[in-house]
Structures are given as structure tokens and as C-alpha cells.
C-alpha positions as CSV (number, residue, x, y, z in Angstrom):
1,X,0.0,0.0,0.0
2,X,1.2,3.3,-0.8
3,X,1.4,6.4,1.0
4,X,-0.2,9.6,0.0
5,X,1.7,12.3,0.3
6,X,-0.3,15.5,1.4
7,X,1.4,18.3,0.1
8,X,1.3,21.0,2.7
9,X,-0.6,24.4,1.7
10,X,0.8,27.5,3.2
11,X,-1.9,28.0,5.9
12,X,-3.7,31.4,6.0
13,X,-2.3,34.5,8.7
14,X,-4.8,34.8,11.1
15,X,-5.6,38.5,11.3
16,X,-3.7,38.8,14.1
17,X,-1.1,37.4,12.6
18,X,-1.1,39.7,9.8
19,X,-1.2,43.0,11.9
20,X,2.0,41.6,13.7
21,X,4.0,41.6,10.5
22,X,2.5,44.6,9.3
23,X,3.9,46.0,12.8
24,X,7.4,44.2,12.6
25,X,7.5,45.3,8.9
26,X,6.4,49.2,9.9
27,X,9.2,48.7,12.4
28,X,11.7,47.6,10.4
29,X,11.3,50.4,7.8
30,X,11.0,53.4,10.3
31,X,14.7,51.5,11.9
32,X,17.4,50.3,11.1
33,X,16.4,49.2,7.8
34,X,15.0,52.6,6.9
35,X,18.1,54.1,4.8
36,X,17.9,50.8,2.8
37,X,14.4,50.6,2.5
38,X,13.9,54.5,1.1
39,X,16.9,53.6,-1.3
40,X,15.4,51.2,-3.3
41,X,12.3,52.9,-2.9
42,X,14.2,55.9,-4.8
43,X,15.7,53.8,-7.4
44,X,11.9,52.3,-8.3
45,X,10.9,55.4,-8.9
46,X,13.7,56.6,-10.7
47,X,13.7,54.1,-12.7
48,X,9.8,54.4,-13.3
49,X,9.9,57.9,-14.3
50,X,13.2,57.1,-16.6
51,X,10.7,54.4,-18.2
52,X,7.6,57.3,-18.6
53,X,10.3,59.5,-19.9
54,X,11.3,57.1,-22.6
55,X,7.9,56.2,-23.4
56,X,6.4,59.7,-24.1
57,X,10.0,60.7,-26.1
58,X,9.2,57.9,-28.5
59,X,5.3,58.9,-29.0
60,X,6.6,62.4,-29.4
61,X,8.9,60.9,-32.0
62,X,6.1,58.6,-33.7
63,X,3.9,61.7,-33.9
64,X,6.6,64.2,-35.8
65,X,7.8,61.3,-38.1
66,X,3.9,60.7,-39.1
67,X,4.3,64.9,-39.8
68,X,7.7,64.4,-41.7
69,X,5.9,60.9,-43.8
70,X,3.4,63.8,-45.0
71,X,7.2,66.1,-46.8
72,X,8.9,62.5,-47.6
73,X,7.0,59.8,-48.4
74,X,9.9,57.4,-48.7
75,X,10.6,58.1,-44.6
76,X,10.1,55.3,-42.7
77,X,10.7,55.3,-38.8
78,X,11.6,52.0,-38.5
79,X,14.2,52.0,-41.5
80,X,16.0,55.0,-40.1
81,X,16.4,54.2,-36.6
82,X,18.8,51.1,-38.2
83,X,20.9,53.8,-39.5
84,X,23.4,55.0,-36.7
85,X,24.0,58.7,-37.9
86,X,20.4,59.1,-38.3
87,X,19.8,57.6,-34.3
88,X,22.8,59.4,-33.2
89,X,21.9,62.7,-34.1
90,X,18.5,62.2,-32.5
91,X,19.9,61.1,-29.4
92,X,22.0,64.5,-29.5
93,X,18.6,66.3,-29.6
94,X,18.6,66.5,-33.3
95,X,15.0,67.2,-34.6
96,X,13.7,64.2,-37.0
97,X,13.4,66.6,-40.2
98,X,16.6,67.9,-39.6
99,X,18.5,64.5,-39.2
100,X,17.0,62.8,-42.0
101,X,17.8,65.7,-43.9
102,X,21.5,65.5,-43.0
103,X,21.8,61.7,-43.8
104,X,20.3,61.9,-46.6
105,X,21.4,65.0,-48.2
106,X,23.0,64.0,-51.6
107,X,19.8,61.7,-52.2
108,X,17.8,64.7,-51.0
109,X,19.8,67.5,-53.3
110,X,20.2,65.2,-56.0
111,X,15.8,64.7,-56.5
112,X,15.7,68.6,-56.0
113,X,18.5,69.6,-58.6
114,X,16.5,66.8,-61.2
115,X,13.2,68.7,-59.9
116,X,14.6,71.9,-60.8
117,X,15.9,70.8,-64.2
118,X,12.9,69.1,-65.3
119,X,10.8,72.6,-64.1
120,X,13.0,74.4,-66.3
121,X,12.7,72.3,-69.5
122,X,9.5,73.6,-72.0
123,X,6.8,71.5,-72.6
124,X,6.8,69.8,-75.7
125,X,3.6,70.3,-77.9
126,X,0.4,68.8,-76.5
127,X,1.6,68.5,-72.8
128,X,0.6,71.5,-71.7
129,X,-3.1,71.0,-71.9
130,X,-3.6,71.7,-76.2
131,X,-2.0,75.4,-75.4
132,X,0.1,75.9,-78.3
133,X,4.4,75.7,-77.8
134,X,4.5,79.0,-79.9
135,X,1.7,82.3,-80.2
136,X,1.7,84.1,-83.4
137,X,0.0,87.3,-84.8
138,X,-1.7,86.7,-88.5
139,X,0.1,88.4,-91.1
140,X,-2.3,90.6,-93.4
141,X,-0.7,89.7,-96.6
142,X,-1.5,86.1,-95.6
143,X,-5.5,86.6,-95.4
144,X,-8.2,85.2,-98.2
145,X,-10.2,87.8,-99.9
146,X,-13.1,86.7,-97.6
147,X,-11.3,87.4,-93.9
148,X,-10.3,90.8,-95.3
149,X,-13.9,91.3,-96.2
150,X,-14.8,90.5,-92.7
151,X,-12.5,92.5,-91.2
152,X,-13.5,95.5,-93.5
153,X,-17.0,94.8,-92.2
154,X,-16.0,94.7,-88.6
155,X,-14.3,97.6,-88.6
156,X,-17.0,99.9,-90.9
157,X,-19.4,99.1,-87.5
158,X,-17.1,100.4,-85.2
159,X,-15.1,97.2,-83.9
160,X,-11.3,97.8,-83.1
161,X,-9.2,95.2,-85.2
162,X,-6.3,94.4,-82.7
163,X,-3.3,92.8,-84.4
């Protein structure tokens, strides 16, 4: 026959139990433990508020690089904070804008330079909306019999020809 083995429970504090240690405990605190016990008390709450800190830094962060997505779509959070200049010059209080701006500068200058030159070029016939690439007056020598008769006709009721 085998033995059961009870497996003892931790049995419940009586109440008066529990006021005891909360006495020895308030004790211990307000003694000799009390240097110890409001040091790591300090060093929780350091490190709690280091933690907040953190926390509403990187939301702060999240927020402007949404705002900075809007100027350059190819941003990407994520992609940058991999790249060490980029995450260094944030750590060194860097604004986002202004850090992706330094990393990437020749990518950055190059797209506005092929901007510029591309602004700069005419638009070939039919891009710019059926406007014609060139305006020209009508020469009068080059006019039929009838648009001269026109034009005499115009003019004889008081229109003003403009050439």
C-alpha cells in the first residue's frame, strides 16, 4: 500500500497574525532598515519615471515622423532608426526633419536639382493642356479675300481690329 503524500498548503495568517508583521514590517522600515528601505524605494521610482520619460519621447517621436511621412514619403521610422547617424543625431537632440535631412542629403539635393531641371525644360507640344508651344499674330498679306472682307465689315461698324 502506498502512502499519499499531502502536500502541505501555506496556511492562511490569522488576522492577528497579519497585523503583527505589518507592525514588525512598519518597524523595520522606520529603523534600522529605513536608509535601505527609502533607497530602493528611490531607485523604483527613478527608474519608473526614466521608463515614462522614454515612453512619451518615443510617441513624441512617432507623432513628428507621421508629420515628416506627409514632406517625404519614402521616410520610414523603422528603416532610419537602423541607421546609426540618423539615431545618433537624435539622441543629440537632433529634430527628426533635420537628421533625415543631414543623412540623406546627396539623395535629398540630387531629387531637387532633377526637380529643378525638369521645371526648367518647356513642354513639348500637347503636354501643356492643347495650349500651343509657340503664339503668333496673322500676317495681313497672308489673309483670303473673304477674312479681309470680314475684317472690313467689322471695322465699318465700329469694332477695333487688334493685331
Amino acid at each position: 500500500m502506498e502512502e499519499e503524500v499531502k502536500k502541505q498548503e501555506p496556511e492562511e495568517a490569522l488576522p492577528e497574525e497579519r497585523a503583527e508583521q505589518k507592525e514588525s514590517f512598519q518597524e523595520l522600515i522606520r529603523g534600522r532598515y529605513r536608509e535601505d528601505y527609502l533607497a530602493a524605494l528611490g531607485q523604483a521610482l527613478q527608474a519608473q519615471a526614466r521608463e515614462t520619460e522614454r515612453y512619451l519621447a518615443y510617441r513624441e517621436l512617432r507623432d513628428r515622423a507621421e508629420a515628416l511621412k506627409a514632406e517625404y514619403p519614402d521616410f520610414t521610422l523603422e528603416r532610419e532608426l537602423e541607421n546609426p547617424g540618423f539615431a545618433r543625431l537624435l539622441n543629440n537632440g537632433v529634430d527628426p526633419k533635420t537628421a533625415y535631412e543631414v543623412v540623406h542629403h546627396a539623395e535629398l539635393t540630387g531629387r531637387d536639382r532633377q526637380l529643378a531641371r525638369n521645371a526648367a525644360r518647356p513642354l513639348e507640344n500637347g503636354l501643356a493642356g492643347g495650349s500651343q508651344a509657340a503664339l503668333t499674330q496673322p500676317d495681313p498679306r497672308q489673309l483670303t479675300r473673304a477674312e479681309r472682307r470680314a475684317l472690313r465689315r467689322r471695322a465699318a461698324r465700329g469694332e477695333e481690329i487688334i493685331w
